[in-house]
C-alpha positions as CSV (number, residue, x, y, z in Angstrom):
1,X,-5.3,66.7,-33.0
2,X,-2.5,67.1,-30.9
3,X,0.7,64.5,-30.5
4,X,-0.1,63.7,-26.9
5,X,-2.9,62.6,-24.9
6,X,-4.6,65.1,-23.3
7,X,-6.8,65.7,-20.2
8,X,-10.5,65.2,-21.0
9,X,-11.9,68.2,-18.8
10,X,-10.0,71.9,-18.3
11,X,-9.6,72.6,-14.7
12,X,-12.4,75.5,-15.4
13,X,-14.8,72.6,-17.0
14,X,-14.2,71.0,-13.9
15,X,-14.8,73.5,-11.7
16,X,-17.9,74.8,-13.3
17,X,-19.1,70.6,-12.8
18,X,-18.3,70.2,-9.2
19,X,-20.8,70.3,-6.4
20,X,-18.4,70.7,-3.7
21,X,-17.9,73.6,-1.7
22,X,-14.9,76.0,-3.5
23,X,-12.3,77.1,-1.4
24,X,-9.8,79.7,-2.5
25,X,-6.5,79.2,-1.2
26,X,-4.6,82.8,-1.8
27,X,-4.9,86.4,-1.6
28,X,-2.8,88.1,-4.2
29,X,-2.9,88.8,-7.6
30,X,-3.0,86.1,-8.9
31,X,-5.5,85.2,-7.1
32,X,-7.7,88.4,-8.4
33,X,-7.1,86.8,-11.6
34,X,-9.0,84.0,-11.3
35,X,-11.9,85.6,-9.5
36,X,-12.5,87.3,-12.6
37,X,-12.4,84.3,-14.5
38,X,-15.0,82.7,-12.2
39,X,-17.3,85.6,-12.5
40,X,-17.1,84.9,-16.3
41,X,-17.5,81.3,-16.2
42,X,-20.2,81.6,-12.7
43,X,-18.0,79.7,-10.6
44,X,-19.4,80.5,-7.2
45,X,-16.6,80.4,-4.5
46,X,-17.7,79.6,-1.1
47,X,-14.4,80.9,1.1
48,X,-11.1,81.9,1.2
49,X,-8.0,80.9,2.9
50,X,-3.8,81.8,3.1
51,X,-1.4,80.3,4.7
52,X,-1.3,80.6,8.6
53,X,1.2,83.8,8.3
54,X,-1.4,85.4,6.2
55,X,-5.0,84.9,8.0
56,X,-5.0,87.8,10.1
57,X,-8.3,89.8,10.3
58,X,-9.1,90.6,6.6
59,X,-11.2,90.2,4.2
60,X,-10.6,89.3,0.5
61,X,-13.4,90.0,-2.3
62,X,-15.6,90.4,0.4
63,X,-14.6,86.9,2.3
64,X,-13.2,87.1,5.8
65,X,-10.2,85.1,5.0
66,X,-10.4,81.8,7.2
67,X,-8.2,79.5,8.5
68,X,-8.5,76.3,6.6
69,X,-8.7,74.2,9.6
70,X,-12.2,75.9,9.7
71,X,-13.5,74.3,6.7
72,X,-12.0,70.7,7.9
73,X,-14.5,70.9,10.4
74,X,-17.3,72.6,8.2
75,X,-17.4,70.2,5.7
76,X,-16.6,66.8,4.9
77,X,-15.9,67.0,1.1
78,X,-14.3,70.1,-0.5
79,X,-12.1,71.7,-3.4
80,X,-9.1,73.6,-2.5
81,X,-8.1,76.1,-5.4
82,X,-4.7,77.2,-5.3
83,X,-4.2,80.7,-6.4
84,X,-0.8,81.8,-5.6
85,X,2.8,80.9,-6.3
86,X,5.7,79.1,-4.6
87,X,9.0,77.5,-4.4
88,X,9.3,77.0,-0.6
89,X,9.8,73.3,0.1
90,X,7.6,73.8,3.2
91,X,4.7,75.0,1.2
92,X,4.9,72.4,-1.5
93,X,5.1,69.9,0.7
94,X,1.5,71.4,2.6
95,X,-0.3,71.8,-0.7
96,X,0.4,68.2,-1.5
97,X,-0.5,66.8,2.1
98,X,-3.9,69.0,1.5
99,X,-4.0,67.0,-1.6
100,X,-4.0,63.4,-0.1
101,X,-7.4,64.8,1.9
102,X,-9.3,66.7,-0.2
103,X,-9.6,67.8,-4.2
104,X,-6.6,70.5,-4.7
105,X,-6.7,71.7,-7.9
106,X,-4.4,75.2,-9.5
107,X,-6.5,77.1,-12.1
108,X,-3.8,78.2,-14.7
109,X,-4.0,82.1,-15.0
110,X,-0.8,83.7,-17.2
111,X,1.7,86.3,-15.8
112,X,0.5,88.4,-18.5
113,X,-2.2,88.7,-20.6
114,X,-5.3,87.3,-19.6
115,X,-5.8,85.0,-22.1
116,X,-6.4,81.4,-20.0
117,X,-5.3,77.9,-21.3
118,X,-8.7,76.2,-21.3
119,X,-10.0,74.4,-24.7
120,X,-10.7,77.1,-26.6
121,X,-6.9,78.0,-26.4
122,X,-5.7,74.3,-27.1
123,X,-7.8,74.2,-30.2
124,X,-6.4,78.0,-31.3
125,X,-3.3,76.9,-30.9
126,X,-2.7,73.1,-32.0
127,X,-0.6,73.4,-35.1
128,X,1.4,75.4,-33.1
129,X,1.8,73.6,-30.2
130,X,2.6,70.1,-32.5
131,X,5.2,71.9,-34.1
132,X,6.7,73.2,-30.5
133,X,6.5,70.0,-29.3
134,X,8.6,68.3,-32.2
135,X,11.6,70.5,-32.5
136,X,12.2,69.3,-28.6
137,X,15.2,67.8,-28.7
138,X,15.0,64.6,-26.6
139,X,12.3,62.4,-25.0
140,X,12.7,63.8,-21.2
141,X,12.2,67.5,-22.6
142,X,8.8,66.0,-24.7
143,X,7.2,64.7,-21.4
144,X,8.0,68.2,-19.7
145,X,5.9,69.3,-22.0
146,X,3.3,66.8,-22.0
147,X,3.2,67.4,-18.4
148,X,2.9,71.1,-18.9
149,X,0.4,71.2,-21.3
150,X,-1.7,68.9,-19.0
151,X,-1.1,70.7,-15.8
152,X,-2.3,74.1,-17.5
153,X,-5.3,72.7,-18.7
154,X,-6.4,70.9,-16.2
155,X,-5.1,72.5,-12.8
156,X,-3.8,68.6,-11.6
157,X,-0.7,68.7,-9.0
158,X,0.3,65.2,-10.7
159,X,1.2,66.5,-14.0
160,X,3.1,69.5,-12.2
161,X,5.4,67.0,-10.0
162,X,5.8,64.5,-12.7
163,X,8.0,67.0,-14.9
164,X,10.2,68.3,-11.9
165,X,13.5,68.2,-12.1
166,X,16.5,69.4,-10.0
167,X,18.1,72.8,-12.0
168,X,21.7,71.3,-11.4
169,X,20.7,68.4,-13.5
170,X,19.7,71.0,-15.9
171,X,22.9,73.2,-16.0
172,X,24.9,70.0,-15.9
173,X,23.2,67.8,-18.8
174,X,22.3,70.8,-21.1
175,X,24.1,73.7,-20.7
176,X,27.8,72.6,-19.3
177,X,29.4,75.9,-18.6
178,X,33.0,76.6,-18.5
179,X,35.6,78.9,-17.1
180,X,35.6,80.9,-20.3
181,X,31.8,81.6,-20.9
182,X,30.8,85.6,-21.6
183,X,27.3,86.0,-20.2
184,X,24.9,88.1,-20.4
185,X,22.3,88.1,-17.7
186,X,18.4,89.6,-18.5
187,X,16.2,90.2,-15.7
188,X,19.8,90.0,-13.2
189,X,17.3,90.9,-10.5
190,X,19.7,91.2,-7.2
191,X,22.8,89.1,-8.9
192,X,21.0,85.8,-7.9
193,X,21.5,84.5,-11.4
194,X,24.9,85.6,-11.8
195,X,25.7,84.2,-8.2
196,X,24.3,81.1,-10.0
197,X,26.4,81.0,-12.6
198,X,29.6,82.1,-10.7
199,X,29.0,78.2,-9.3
200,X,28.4,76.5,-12.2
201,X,31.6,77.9,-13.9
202,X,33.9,78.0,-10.9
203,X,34.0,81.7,-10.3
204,X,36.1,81.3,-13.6
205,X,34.5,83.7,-16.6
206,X,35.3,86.0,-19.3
207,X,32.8,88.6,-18.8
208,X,29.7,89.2,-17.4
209,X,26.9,92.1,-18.6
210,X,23.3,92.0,-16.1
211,X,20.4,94.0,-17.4
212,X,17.9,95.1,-14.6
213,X,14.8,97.4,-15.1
214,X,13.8,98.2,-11.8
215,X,15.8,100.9,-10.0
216,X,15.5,99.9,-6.6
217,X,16.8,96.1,-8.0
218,X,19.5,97.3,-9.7
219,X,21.4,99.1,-6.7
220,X,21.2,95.6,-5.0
221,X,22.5,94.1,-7.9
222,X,25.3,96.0,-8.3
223,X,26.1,96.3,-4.4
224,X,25.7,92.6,-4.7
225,X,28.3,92.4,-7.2
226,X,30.5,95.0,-6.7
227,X,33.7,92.9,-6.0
228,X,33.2,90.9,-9.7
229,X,35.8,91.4,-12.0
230,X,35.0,92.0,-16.1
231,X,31.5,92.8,-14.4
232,X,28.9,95.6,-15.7
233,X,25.3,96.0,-15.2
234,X,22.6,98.6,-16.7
235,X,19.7,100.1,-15.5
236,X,17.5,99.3,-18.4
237,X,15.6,96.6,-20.0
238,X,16.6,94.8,-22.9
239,X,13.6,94.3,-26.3
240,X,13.2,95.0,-29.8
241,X,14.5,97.7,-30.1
242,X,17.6,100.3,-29.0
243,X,15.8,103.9,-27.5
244,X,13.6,103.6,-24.5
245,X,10.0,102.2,-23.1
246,X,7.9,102.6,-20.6
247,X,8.3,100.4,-17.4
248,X,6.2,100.0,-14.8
249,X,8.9,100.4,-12.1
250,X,6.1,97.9,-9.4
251,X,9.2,95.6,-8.8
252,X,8.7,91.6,-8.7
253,X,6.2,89.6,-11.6
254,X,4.1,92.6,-11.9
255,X,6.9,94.7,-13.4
256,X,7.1,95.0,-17.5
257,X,7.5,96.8,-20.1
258,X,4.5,98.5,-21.8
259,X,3.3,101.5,-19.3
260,X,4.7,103.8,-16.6
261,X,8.0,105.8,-16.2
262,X,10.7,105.8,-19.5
263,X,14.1,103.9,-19.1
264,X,16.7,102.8,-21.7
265,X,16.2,100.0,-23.6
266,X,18.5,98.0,-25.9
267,X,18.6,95.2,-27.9
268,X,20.6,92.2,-27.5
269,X,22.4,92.7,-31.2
270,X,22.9,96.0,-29.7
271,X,24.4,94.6,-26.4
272,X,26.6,92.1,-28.3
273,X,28.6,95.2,-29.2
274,X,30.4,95.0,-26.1
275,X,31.5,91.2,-26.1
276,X,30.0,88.3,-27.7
277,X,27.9,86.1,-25.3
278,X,28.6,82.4,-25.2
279,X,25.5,82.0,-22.7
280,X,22.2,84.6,-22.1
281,X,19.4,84.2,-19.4
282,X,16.5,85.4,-20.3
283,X,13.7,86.0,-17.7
284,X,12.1,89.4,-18.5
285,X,8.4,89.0,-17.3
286,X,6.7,88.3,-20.9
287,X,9.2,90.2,-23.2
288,X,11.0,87.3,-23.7
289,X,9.7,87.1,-27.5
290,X,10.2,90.9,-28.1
291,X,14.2,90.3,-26.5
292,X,14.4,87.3,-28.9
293,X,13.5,89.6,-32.1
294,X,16.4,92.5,-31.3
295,X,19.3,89.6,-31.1
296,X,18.2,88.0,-34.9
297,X,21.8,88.6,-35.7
298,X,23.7,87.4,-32.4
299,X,21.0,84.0,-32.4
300,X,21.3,83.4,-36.2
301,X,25.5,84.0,-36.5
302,X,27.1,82.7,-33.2
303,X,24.4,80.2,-31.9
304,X,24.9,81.2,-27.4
305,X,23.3,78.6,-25.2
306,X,20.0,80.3,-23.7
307,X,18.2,79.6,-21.2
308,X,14.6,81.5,-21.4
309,X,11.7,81.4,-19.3
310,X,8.1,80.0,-21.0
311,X,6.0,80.7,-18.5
312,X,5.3,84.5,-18.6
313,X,2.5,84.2,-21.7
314,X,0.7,81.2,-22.7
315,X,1.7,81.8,-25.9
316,X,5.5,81.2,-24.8
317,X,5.3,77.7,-24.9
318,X,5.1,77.2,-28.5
319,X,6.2,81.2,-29.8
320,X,9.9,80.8,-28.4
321,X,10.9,77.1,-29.8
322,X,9.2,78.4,-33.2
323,X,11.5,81.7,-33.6
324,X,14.9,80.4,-31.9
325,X,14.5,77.4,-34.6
326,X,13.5,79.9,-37.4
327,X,16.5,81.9,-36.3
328,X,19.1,79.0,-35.9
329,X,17.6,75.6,-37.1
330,X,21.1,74.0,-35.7
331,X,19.6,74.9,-31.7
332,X,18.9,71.5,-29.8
333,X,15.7,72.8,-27.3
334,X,15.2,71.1,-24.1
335,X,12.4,71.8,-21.5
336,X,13.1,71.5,-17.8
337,X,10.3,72.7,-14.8
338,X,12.2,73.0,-11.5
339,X,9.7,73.1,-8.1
340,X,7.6,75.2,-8.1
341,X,3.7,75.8,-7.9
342,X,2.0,76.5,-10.4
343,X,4.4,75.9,-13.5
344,X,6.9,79.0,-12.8
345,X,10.2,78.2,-12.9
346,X,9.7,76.3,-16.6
347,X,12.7,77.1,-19.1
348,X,14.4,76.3,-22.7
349,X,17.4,75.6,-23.0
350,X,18.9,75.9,-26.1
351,X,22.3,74.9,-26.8
C-alpha cells in the first residue's frame, strides 16, 4: 500500500470507461505513443486536433487533423486528450481554458521506454516508490511527488499545476550557488543551462565543463560560449563507462544513447579528473541512471549539489533517490516540477 492517497481510476481506466467522443489534441511523437497504447487497450479515438499553427491540410493516423472549434460545434460533451508537450505560457494557459469547458485529460507516455504508469506499474513498483518517497527531504518536495505520482496515473491537469513551482525558488531555496562553484553541465544543449547558471552565480565561477552529444548542438554551444573564461565543452556524452556508444545523433528528446553513429563517452569519475565539481546538471534523455553509476566515486567522496531530471523513464522517479542515497546517505533530495505539460521539467535536487 503506498504512503499517499492515490487516484482511484488510471487515466487509461478512464478512458477505456468514457462514452464521450475522444479527441486527440497533438501530432507528434508522443502522440504516436499513445495511439499505440489505445490500440492495445481499444480506446477508439474519434478526431484529431493541433494547435491553430499546426492544422494545415493533413492527416494524422488516417484523421484529417481538425480545428477544434469544429468539434465545439459537433458535439456538446467531449474528451480532449493531450498528447504533446509544452512550456509556452500561451499554450498552458489554452489547455487549461479547454479545461473549464470540456474533460481535458494527458495520458502519461515515458520519454523512453514504453512501459506506461497505469496500475499494473504502481503495484510493480510500490516498495519502491515508498521508499523514494521517504528519503524526500522536506514536506513541499513529498507533495511534488504526491502530485506526480497522481498526475501520471491519472492524466488530471490539477495534480500537474498543484506541484508547480517557479525554478528561481528552486535554485534559491535548495541549491544556493556561489561565485566559486566548478560545474559541470550534462546535456549543455546550446549553453542555456550554463547561461542559467552564469545568473544564479553572478557571472562569478571557477570552472565550467558542458557535455553535449549531438554535433550540430555542440557547435551552438560552443559559439554560444565562446567568450567564457575557465570554459570547455566536449562532443560526447557522459555514462557508465569511459570508450564510446552509439548515439542516435536525431537532436531534441528523441536523441540517446543506445543505437546509431559512435561518439566518445566518459564517465563522470572520469570527468572529475579535470576539476572537482561542486554542482552537476544532469539531463541526458534517460541515461540519467547509467551517468549516476560512472561518478560512484565523485557522489560517494565529495557529496556536489545535483540537480537531475526524473522524468525521462518511469522508473526515474524512485531509481535516482534510491542510488544517490545508496551512494551518499548524507544527500538531502528535494523534488521541484516547474511549468510545464505533461510533467517534463521535474528535477532532484540533491544537496
Amino acid at each position: 500500500m503506498l504512503q499517499f492517497d492515490i487516484e482511484n481510476r488510471s487515466v487509461w481506466e478512464t478512458l477505456q470507461g468514457t462514452k464521450e467522443p475522444i479527441i486527440m489534441y497533438g501530432t507528434g511523437n508522443g502522440a504516436d505513443k499513445v495511439f499505440e497504447v489505445f490500440k492495445e487497450l481499444n480506446i477508439e479515438v474519434t478526431g484529431v486536433t493541433a494547435s491553430d499553427g499546426f492544422i494545415r491540410e493533413r492527416y494524422f493516423h488516417d484523421f484529417r487533423v481538425t480545428p477544434i472549434s469544429d468539434f465545439f460545434e459537433k458535439y456538446e460533451n467531449f474528451t480532449i486528450v493531450v498528447t504533446f508537450g509544452s512550456s509556452r505560457d500561451e499554450v498552458i494557459e489554452n489547455i487549461k481554458e479547454l479545461s473549464k469547458k470540456q474533460t481535458v485529460l494527458v495520458p502519461c507516455v515515458p520519454v523512453i521506454g514504453n512501459e506506461i504508469f497505469d496500475r499494473k506499474f504502481l503495484e510493480k513498483n510500490e516498495e519502491n516508490l515508498n521508499k523514494a518517497y521517504s528519503l524526500l527531504a522536506d514536506e513541499k518536495s513529498k507533495e511534488v511527488f504526491k502530485n506526480y505520482v497522481n498526475f501520471e496515473f491519472s492524466g488530471k491537469l490539477e495534480y500537474l499545476f498543484k506541484m508547480e513551482n517557479d525554478i528561481t525558488d528552486a535554485f534559491n531555496d535548495y541549491l544556493k550557488l556561489n561565485q566559486s562553484e566548478s560545474f559541470i553541465d550534462i546535456g549543455a544543449y546550446r549553453g542555456d543551462t550554463v547561461e542559467q547558471f552564469l545568473s544564479f552565480t553572478g557571472g562569478e565561477y571557477n570552472n565550467i565543463l558542458a557535455v553535449e552529444p549531438d554535433s550540430k548542438t555542440y557547435k551552438k554551444l560552443v559559439e554560444n560560449c565562446k567568450d567564457l573564461k575557465k570554459f570547455e565543452a566536449l562532443n560526447g556524452a557522459v555514462s557508465a563507462i569511459d570508450g564510446t556508444v552509439e548515439f542516435s545523433n536525431v537532436a531534441g528528446r528523441q536523441s540517446t544513447i543506445g543505437s546509431g553513429i559512435e561518439i566518445p563517452s566518459y564517465t563522470l569519475d572520469k570527468l572529475a579528473e579535470k576539476f572537482v565539481p561542486t554542482y552537476i546538471k544532469i539531463d541526458a534523455e534517460g541515461a540519467e541512471i547509467d551517468i549516476i553509476n560512472g561518478g560512484k566515486n565523485l557522489i560517494s567522496e565529495y557529496k556536489p549539489k545535483i540537480k537531475i531530471a526524473t522524468y525521462h523513464k518511469n522508473s526515474d522517479i524512485f531509481e535516482i533517490p534510491i542510488l544517490l542515497n545508496k551512494l551518499n546517505e548524507n544527500y538531502k533530495i528535494y523534488m521541484c516540477h516547474h511549468p510545464y505539460i505533461p510533467a517534463w521539467d521535474t528535477d532532484f535536487y540533491c544537496i
